[in-house]
C-alpha positions as CSV (number, residue, x, y, z in Angstrom):
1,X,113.2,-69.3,24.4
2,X,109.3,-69.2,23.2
3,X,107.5,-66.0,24.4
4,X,104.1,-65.4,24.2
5,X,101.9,-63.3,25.3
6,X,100.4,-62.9,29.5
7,X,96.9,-63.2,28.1
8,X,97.6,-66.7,26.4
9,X,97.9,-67.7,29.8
10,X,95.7,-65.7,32.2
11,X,92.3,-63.9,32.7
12,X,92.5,-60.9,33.7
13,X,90.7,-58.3,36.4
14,X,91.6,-55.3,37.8
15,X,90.4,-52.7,39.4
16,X,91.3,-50.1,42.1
17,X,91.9,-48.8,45.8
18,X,92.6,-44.9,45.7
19,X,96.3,-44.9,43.8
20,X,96.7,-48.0,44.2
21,X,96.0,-50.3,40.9
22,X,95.1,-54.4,41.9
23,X,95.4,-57.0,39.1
24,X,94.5,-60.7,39.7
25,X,95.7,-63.0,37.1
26,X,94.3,-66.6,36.8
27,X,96.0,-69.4,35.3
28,X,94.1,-71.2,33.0
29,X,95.8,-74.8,33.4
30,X,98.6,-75.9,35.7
31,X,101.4,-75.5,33.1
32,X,100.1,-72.1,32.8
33,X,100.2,-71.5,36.8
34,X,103.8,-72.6,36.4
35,X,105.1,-70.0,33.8
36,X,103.3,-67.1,35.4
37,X,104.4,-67.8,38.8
38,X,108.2,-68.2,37.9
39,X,108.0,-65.5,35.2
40,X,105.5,-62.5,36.7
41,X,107.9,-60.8,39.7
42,X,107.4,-57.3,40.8
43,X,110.5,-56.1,38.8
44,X,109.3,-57.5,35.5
45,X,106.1,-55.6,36.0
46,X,107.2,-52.4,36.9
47,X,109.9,-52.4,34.1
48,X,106.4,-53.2,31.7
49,X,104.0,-50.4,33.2
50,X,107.3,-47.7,32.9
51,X,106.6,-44.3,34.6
52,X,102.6,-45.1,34.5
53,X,103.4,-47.0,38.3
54,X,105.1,-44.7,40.0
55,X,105.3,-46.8,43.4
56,X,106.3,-50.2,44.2
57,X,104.8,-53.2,43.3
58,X,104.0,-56.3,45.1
59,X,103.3,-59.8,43.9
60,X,100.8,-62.2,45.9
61,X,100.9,-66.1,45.0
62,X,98.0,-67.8,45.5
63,X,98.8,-71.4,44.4
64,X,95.2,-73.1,46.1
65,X,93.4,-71.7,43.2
66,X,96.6,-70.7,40.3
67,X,96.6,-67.0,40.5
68,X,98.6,-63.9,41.3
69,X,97.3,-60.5,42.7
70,X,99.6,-58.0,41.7
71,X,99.0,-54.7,43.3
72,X,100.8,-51.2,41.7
73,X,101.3,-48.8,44.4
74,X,100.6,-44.9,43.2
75,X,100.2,-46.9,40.1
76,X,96.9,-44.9,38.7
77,X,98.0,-41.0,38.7
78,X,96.8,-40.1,42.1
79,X,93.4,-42.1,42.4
80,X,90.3,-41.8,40.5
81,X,89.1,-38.2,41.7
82,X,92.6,-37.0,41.1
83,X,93.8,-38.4,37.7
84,X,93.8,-36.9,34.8
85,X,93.9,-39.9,33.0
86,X,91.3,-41.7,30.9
87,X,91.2,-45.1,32.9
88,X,90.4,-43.6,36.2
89,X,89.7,-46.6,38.0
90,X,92.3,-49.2,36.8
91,X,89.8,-51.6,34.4
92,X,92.5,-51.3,31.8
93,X,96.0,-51.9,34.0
94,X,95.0,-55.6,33.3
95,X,94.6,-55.5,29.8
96,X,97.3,-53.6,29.4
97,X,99.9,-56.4,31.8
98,X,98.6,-59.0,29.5
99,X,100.0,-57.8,26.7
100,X,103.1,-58.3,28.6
101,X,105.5,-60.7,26.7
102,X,106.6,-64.1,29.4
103,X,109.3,-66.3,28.3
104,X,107.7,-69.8,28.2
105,X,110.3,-72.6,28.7
């Protein structure tokens, strides 16, 4: 099967609630809203973030306007006043799922 690449078929924002990392993804045609709704699933992105999302992650369909919220419990180190990493807040967690490869057919 074809792969390419979650940012051929998205934009991307994310952002952040304590430890918790939220990622909306936004089709950007209806063939794209297909693919990323059968192919993005909780399992698939915790097996892409690894040990950075510690917690479990949940997957929110939202087919009225062709995007996904994915939210990454205990997903950013402990939350931005505890973290030792450099993207405190989440802003990069979405740049770095879209380089997350989907199967296209």
């Amino acid at each position: 099967m074809p792969k390419v690449l979650l940012k051929d078929l998205t934009y991307t924002r994310s952002g952040d609630k304590g430890d918790i990392s939220n990622i909306g993804l936004i089709a950007k045609d209806e063939k794209c809203w297909e693919i990323i709704s059968r192919e993005i699933t909780p399992e698939r992105v915790k097996q892409h973030f690894g040990q950075m999302v510690q917690g479990e992650v949940k997957v929110y369909p939202m087919p009225n306007i062709m995007a996904l919220e994915v939210v990454c419990y205990k997903g950013l180190g402990g939350g931005a006043t505890r973290t030792l990493r450099f993207d405190v807040t989440g802003k990069a967690m979405g740049t770095a799922l879209q380089r997350m490869e989907i199967e296209t057919d």
